[in-house]
matplotlib code that plots the C-alpha trace (Angstrom):
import matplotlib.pyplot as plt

x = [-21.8, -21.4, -18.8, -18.7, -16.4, -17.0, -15.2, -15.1, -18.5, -19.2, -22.3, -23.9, -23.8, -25.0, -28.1, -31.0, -32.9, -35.4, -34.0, -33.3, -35.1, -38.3, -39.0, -39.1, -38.3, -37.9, -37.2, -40.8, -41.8, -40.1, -40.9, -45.1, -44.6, -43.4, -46.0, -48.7, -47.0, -46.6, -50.7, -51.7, -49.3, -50.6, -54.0, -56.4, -59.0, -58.3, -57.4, -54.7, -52.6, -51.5, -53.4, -56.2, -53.3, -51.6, -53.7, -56.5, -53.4, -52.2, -56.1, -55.8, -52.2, -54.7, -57.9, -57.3, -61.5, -61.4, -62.5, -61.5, -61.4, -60.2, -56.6, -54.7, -55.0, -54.1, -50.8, -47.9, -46.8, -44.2, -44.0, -44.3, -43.2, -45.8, -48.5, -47.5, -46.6, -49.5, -51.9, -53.1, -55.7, -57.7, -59.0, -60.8, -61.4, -62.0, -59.8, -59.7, -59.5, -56.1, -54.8, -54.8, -53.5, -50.6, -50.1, -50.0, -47.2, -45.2, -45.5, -44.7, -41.6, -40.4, -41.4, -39.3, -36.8, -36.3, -35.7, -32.8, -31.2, -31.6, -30.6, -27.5, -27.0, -28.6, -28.1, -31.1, -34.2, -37.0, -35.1, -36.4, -39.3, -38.0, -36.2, -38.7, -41.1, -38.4, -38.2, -41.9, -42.0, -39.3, -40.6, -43.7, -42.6, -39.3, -39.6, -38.0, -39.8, -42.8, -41.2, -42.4, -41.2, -44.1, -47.8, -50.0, -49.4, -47.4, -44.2, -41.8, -43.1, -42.4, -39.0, -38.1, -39.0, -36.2, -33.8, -34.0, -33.5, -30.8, -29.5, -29.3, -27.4, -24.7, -24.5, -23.6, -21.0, -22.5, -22.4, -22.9, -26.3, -27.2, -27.1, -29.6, -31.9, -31.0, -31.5, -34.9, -36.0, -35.1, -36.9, -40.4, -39.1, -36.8, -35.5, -35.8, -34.0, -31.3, -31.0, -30.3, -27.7, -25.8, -26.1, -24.4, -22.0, -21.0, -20.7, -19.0, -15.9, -15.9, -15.7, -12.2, -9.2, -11.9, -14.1, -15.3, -13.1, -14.7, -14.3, -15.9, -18.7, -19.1, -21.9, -23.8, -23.1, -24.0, -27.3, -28.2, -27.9, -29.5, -32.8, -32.0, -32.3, -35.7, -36.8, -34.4, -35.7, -39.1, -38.0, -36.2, -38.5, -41.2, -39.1, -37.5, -38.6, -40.6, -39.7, -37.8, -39.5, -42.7, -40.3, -39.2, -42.3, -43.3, -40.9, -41.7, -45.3, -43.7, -41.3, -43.0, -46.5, -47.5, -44.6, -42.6, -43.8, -41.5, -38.8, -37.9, -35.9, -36.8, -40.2, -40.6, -41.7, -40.0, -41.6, -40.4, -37.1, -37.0, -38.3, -35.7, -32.6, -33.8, -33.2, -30.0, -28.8, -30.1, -28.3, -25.0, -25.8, -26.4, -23.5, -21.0, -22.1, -22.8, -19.8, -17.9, -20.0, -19.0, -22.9, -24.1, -21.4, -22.0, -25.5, -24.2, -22.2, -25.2, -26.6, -24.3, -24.4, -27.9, -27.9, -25.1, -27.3, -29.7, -26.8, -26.8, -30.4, -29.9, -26.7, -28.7, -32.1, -30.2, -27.6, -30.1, -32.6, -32.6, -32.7, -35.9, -35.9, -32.4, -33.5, -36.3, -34.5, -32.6, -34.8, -37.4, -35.6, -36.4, -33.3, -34.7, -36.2, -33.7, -32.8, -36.2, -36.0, -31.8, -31.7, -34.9, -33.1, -29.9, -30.9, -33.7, -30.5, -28.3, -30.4, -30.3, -26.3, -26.2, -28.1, -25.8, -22.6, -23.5, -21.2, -24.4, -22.7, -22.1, -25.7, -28.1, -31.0, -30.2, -29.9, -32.9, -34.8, -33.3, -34.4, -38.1, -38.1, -37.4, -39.7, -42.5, -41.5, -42.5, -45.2, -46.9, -45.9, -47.7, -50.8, -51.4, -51.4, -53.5, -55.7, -56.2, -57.0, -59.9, -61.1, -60.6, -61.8, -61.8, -58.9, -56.5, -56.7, -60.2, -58.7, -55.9, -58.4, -60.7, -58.8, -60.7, -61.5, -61.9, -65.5, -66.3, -66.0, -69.9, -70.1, -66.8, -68.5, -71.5, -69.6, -68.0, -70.8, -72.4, -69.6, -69.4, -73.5, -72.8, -70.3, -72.0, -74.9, -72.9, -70.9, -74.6, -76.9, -74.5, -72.6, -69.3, -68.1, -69.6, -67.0, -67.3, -66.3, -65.7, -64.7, -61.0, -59.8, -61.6, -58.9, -61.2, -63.9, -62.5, -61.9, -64.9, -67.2, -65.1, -65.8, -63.7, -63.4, -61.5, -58.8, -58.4, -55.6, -53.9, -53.4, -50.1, -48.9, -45.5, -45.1, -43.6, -46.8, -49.6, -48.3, -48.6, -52.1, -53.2, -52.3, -53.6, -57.1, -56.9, -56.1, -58.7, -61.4, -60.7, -58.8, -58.5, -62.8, -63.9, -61.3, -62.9, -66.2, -66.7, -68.2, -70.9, -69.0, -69.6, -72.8, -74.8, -73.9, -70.6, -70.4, -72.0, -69.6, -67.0, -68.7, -68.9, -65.6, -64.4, -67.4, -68.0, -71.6, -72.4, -71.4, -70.8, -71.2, -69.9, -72.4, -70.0, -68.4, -71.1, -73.9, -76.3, -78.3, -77.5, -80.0, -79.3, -80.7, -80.5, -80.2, -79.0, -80.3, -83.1, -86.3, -86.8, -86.2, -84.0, -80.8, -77.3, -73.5, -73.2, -75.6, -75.2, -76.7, -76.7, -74.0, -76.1, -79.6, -81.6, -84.9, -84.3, -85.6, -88.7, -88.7, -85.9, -86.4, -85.4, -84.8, -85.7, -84.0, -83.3, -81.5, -77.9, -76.0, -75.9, -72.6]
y = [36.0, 33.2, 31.4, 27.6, 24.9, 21.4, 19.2, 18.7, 20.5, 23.2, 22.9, 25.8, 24.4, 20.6, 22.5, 21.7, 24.5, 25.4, 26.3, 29.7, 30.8, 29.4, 32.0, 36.0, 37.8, 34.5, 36.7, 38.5, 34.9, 33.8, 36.6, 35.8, 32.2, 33.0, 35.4, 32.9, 30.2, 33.3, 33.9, 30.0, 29.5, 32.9, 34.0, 33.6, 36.2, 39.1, 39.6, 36.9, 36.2, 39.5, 41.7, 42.8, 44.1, 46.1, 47.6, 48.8, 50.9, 51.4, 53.3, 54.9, 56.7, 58.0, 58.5, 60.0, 59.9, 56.3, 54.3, 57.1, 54.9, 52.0, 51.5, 49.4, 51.9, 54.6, 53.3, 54.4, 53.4, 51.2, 50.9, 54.6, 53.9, 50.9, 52.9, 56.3, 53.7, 51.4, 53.0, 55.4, 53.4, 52.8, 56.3, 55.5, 51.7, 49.1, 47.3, 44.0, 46.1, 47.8, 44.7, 42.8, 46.3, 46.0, 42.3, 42.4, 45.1, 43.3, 40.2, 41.4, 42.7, 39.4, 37.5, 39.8, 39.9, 36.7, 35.6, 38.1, 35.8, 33.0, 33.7, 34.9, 32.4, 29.3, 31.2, 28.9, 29.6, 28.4, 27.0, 30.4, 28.8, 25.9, 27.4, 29.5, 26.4, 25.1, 27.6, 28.4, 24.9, 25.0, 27.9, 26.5, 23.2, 23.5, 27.0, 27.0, 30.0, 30.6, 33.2, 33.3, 36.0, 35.6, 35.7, 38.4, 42.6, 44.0, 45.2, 42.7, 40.8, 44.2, 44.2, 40.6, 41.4, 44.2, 41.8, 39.4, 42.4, 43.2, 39.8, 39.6, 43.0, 40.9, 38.1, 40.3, 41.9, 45.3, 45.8, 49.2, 48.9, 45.9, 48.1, 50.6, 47.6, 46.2, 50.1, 50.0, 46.6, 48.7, 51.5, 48.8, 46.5, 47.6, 43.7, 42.0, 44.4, 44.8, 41.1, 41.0, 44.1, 42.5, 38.7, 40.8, 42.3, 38.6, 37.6, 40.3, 39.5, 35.7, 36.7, 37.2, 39.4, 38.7, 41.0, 44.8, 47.2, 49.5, 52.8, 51.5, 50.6, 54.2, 55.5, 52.3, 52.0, 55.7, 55.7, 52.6, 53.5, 56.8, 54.5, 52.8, 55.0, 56.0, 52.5, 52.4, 55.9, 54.7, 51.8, 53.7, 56.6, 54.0, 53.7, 56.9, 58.5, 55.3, 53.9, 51.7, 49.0, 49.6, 49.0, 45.2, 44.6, 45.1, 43.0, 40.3, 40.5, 40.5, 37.5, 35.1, 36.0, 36.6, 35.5, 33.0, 30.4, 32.7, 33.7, 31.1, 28.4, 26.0, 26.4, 25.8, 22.0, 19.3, 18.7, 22.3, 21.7, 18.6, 20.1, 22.7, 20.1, 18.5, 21.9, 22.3, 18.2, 19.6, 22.4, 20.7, 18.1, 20.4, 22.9, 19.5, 19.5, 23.2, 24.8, 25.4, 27.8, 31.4, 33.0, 29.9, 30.2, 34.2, 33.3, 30.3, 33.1, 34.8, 32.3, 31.1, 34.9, 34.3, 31.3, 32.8, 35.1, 32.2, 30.6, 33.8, 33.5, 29.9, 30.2, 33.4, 31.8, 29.3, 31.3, 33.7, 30.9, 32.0, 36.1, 36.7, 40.1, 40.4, 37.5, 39.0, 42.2, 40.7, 37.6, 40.2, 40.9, 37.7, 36.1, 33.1, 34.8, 35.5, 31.5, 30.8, 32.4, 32.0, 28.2, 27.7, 30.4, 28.8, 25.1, 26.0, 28.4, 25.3, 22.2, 22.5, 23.3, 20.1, 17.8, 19.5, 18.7, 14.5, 13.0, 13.0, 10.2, 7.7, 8.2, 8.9, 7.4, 8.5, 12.1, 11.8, 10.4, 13.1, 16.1, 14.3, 13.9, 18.1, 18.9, 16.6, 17.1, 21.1, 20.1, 18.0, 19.7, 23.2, 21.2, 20.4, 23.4, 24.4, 21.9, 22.9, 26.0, 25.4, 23.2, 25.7, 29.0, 31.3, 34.2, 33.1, 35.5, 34.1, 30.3, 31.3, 32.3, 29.3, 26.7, 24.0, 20.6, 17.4, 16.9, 20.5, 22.4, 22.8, 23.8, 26.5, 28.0, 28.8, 30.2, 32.3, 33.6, 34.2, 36.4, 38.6, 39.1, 40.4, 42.5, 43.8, 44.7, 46.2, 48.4, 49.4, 49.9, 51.4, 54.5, 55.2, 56.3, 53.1, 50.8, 46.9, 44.5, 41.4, 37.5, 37.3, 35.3, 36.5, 39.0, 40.5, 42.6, 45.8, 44.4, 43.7, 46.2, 48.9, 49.8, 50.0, 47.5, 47.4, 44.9, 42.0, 38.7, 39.7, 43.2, 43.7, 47.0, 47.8, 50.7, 49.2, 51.9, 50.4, 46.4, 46.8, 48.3, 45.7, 43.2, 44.5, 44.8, 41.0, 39.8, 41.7, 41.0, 37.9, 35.5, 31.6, 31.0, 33.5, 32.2, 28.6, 30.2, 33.1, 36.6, 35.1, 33.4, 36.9, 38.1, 40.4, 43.2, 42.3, 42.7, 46.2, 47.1, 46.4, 48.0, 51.3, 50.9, 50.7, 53.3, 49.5, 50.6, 46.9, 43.4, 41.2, 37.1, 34.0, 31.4, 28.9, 29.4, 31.6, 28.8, 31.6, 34.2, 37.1, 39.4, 42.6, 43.8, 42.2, 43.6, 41.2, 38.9, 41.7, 38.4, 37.1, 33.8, 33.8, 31.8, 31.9, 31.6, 35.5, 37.5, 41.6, 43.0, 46.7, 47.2, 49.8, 49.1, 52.3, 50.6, 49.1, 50.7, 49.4, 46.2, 45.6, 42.4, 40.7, 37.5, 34.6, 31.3, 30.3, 27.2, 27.4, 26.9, 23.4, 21.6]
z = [-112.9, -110.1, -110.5, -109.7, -110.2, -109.3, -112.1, -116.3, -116.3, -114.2, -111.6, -113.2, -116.8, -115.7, -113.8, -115.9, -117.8, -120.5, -123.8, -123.9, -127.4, -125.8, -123.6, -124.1, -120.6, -118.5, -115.2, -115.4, -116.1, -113.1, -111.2, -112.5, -111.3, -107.8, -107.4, -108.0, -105.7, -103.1, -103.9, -103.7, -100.2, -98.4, -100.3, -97.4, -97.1, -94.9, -92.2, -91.6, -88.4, -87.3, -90.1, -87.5, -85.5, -87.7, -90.0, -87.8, -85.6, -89.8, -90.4, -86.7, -87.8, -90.8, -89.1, -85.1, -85.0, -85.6, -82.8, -80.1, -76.9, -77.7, -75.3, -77.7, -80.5, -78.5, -77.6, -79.0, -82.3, -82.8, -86.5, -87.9, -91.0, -92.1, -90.6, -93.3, -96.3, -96.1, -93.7, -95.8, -98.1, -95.2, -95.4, -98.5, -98.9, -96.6, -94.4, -96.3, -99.6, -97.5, -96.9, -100.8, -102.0, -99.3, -99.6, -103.5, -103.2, -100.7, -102.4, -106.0, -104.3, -102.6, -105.7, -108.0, -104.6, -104.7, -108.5, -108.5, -105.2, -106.3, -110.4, -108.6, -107.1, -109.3, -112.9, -114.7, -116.2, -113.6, -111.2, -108.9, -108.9, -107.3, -105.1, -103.6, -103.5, -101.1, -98.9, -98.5, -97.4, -95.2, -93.4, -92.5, -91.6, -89.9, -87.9, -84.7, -83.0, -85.3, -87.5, -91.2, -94.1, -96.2, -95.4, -94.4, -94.4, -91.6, -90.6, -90.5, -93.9, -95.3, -93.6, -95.1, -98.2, -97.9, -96.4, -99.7, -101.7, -99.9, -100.1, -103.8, -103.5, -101.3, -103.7, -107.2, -104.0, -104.0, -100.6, -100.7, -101.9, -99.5, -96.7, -97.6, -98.3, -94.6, -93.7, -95.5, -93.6, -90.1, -91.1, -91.3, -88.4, -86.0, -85.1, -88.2, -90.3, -87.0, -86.5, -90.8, -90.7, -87.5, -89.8, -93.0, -91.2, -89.8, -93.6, -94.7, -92.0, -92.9, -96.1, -95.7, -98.0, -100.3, -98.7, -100.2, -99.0, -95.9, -97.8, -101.3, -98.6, -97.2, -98.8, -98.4, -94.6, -94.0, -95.9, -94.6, -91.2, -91.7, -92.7, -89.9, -87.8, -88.7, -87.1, -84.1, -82.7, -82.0, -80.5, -77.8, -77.6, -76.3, -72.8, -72.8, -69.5, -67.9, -64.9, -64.8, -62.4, -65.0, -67.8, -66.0, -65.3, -69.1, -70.3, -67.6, -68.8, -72.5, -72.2, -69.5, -70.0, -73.4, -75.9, -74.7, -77.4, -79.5, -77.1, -74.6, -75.8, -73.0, -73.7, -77.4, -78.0, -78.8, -82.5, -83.4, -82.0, -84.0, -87.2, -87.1, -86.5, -89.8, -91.8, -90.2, -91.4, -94.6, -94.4, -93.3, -96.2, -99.0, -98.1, -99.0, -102.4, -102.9, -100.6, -104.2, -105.3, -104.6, -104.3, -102.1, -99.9, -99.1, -98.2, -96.3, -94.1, -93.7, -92.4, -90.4, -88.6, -87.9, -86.3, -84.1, -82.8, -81.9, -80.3, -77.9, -77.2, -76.0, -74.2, -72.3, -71.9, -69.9, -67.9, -66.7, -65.8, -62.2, -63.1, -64.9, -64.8, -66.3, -68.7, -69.3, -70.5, -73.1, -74.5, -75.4, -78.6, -81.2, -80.8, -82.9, -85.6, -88.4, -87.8, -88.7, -92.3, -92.7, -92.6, -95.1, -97.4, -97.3, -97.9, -100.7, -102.7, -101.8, -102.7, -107.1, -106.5, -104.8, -107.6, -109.8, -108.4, -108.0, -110.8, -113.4, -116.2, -113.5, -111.2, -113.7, -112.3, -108.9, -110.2, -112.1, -109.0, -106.9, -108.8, -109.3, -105.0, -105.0, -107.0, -105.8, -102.1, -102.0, -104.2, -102.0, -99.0, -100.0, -101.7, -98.5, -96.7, -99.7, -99.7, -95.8, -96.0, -98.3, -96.6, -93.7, -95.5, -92.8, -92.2, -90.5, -87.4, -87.0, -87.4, -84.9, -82.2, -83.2, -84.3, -86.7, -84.6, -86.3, -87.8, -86.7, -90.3, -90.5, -86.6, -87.2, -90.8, -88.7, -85.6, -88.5, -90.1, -86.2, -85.7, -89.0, -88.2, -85.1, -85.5, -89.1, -86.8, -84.3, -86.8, -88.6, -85.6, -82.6, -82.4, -83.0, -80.4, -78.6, -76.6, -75.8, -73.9, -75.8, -75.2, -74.5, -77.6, -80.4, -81.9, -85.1, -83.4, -84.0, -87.9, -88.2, -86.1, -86.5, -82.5, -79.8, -77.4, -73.5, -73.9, -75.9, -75.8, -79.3, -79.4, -76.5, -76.5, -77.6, -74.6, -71.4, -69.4, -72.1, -71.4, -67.4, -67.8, -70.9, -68.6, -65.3, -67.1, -68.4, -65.0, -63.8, -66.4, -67.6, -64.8, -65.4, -64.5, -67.1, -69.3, -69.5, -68.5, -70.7, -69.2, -68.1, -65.0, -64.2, -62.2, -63.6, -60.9, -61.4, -65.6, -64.8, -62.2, -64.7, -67.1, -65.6, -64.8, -67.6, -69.4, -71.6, -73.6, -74.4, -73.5, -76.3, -75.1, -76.9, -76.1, -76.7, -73.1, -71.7, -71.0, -68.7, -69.8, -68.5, -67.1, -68.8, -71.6, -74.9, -78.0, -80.2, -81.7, -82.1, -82.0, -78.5, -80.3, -81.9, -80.7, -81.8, -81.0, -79.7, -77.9, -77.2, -74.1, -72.6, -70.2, -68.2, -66.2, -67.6, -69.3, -72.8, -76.1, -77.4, -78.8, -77.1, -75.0, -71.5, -72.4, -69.2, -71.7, -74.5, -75.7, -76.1, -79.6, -79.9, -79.6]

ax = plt.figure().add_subplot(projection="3d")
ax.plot(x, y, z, "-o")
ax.set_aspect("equal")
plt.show()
């Protein structure tokens, strides 16, 4: 049990709850509840921001046949251990199937994860609910670097889900048995379980003579990093024996060219930076009230480990302003991220203690008003990212690539539907063995299509050899005039050259930026005239099929 002493009553007992012969099982209640917040928050249909990246590497692991030249998926693997754990569906359902299956477990954990922290910390009926209302909002409001712990299936949602385990394991002080879960969260995410272990261990030194002795620890510690280590090894056998001016350049490419929206600090913009300083006040605010209480305050350690390790990021961000490549070297590691889910955790745990602990006989209606504004607040807050997505019903790593413009939703619902045609004739009437070369920002072709394609803006490598020649062939492919062009900035000589270049079988066009018609062979749409947002031609010149057509011009999509 917690124990918490603020005055006559103790916070814990002046915490509002349900009568306790009401309810048979309130955790599996609990647990239920969170579960269908999680599902109404992150429920989008497949595949969401980073899902089309995972799991398609995830049903590679399973199937080597799968898509044989496609250069992303022949990388190395960075994340082993999602790839055997939730890879392995893909072999007999579909890819969106995969994903619900995967994002059902991983939720269910978390949910279930998450009601043991915060009971451990808050011990009322329901108030886990609350809780976890508040910090789903605060995570997608108040992010500093992007980072998010809940949402679709990959890695490091896996990881967190771990790391919240493992965090109710530090609260009831069995350390031992937190760091096999922080072990766990390595094994899925090499970074995000690191960053956590390296955050715990801070906590456990400020904990002070109060602190679990090392040797009552040992097991713990030596499991833990043996599970560990199953993520870290990877990680450092992906540069073992590069060059090392290819490995610079990789994390130049890394750091500067592709991800420094979430790993330069003097990039990220001001609204974020804002954003984030308000969870902090909160944070500062809440700890005041809730600093008495002995679970709060472990997290509040934890916490205060991660944003430590931000504090490094910042302080080298700006000391090595003027030596990329050594900046470069160390930035690429997420110093940001664990900040991103700490400081939401820590303030959502913290927020009922602090209600609880206002003098209740003397600011009734203030209390009462209070407790109305926290619920109502994350209420409101996550209707509304609710009510955008429905209005917005497309997955989000189609959304991320295309976002929604105001008074477009009937001009993005067709584009949509364009683009599953396309890609559903593409994966019924080609070969398998077939590879593409598609427009640069679309990032669900190979979801969708089940085809390889040459190169695409998403899907970076993770091997310093595979990030030089990802981004060699989008400089070459795609530079700044077929970005705002489209491929068909390209001549038509020159789309074959690249073509049989890179042995591409078809060209895939997005009329949207493409406003020529090219003069290859099209096969899609199969009518003559028929007109729509993506057109497929023949990479090669060798005559077309019959009823194949050479199309002079057609009207573009209109706008």
């Amino acid at each position: 049990m917690v124990h918490m002493d603020s005055g006559p009553r103790s916070t814990a007992q002046r915490l509002p709850g349900i009568g306790r012969g009401l309810i048979r099982r309130p955790a599996a209640r609990e647990v239920v509840l969170i579960l269908a917040l999680i599902f109404a928050y992150a429920g989008t249909s497949p595949p969401d921001v980073n899902e089309a990246h995972y799991l398609t590497k995830a049903k590679r692991f399973w199937n080597p046949q799968w898509c044989q030249t496609d250069a992303f998926l022949d990388s190395a693997d960075a994340h082993p251990v999602f790839y055997v754990v939730f890879g392995w569906p893909t072999r007999w359902v579909s890819l969106a199937a995969t994903a619900w299956l995967g994002r059902l477990t991983v939720w269910a954990l978390v949910a279930w994860a998450w009601q043991r922290l915060s009971w451990a910390v808050v011990p009322r009926r329901h108030l886990s609910v609350l809780t976890a209302a508040w910090f789903l909002t605060l995570g997608h409001y108040c992010h500093l670097a992007g980072e998010w712990a809940v949402g679709g299936l990959e890695a490091k949602s896996v990881a967190y889900a771990l790391v919240l385990g493992g965090l109710a394991a530090m609260v009831r002080r069995r350390w031992g048995a937190m760091w096999l879960w922080l072990g766990a969260a390595c094994a899925f995410h090499v970074l995000v379980g690191g960053w956590s272990l390296l955050a715990a261990a801070m906590a456990w030194v400020l904990s002070g003579p109060d602190r679990t002795e090392g040797r009552a620890m040992l097991p713990g510690l030596c499991g833990g990093t043996a599970l560990a280590l199953i993520g870290l090894l990877p990680a450092l056998w992906l540069t073992a024996g590069v060059d090392q001016g290819i490995v610079t350049r990789a994390n130049m490419i890394y750091v500067y060219g592709r991800l420094s929206h979430h790993l330069l600090w003097h990039t990220f913009a001001s609204q974020r930076l804002v954003m984030f300083g308000l969870a902090v006040v909160l944070w500062v605010s809440v700890g005041w009230f809730a600093r008495r209480a002995d679970g709060w305050r472990i997290i509040h350690r934890f916490a205060l480990g991660a944003m430590l390790i931000s504090a490094v990021g910042v302080v080298l961000d700006y000391r090595l302003r003027d030596e990329p490549s050594v900046a470069a070297w160390w930035l690429r590691f997420y110093w940001y991220r664990l900040a991103d889910v700490a400081v939401p955790l820590v303030v959502a745990l913290g927020l009922p203690l602090a209600l609880a602990a206002l003098p209740a006989a003397r600011y009734r209606w203030v209390t009462l008003g209070l407790w109305c504004t926290a619920v109502l607040v994350p209420v409101l807050a996550l209707g509304r990212v609710y009510a955008a997505r429905q209005q917005d019903f497309r997955p989000g790593a189609v959304a991320q690539s295309q976002p929604l413009l105001p008074g477009r939703r009937a001009r993005a619902a067709a584009r949509y539907a364009a683009w599953r045609d396309v890609c559903a004739w593409i994966r019924t009437q080609t070969r398998p063995d077939d590879r593409f070369l598609t427009p640069r920002a679309q990032q669900t072709f190979r979801w969708y299509a089940e085809r390889a394609e040459v190169v695409g803006w998403k899907d970076i490598p993770q091997d310093p050899a595979s990030i030089v020649q990802w981004w060699s062939l989008l400089q070459e492919i795609y530079p700044l005039s077929v970005v705002s062009g489209g491929l068909g900035h390209w001549t038509d000589e020159q789309l074959q050259a690249i073509a049989q270049e890179q042995q591409v079988d078809y060209i895939l066009v997005d009329r949207a930026y493409t406003r020529r018609r090219l003069g290859l062979t099209r096969v899609y749409p199969p009518s003559p005239r028929d007109t729509g947002w993506f057109e497929l031609y023949r990479a090669s010149a060798e005559a077309a099929d019959e009823g194949v057509l050479r199309v002079p011009g057609l009207p573009v999509p209109s706008e």
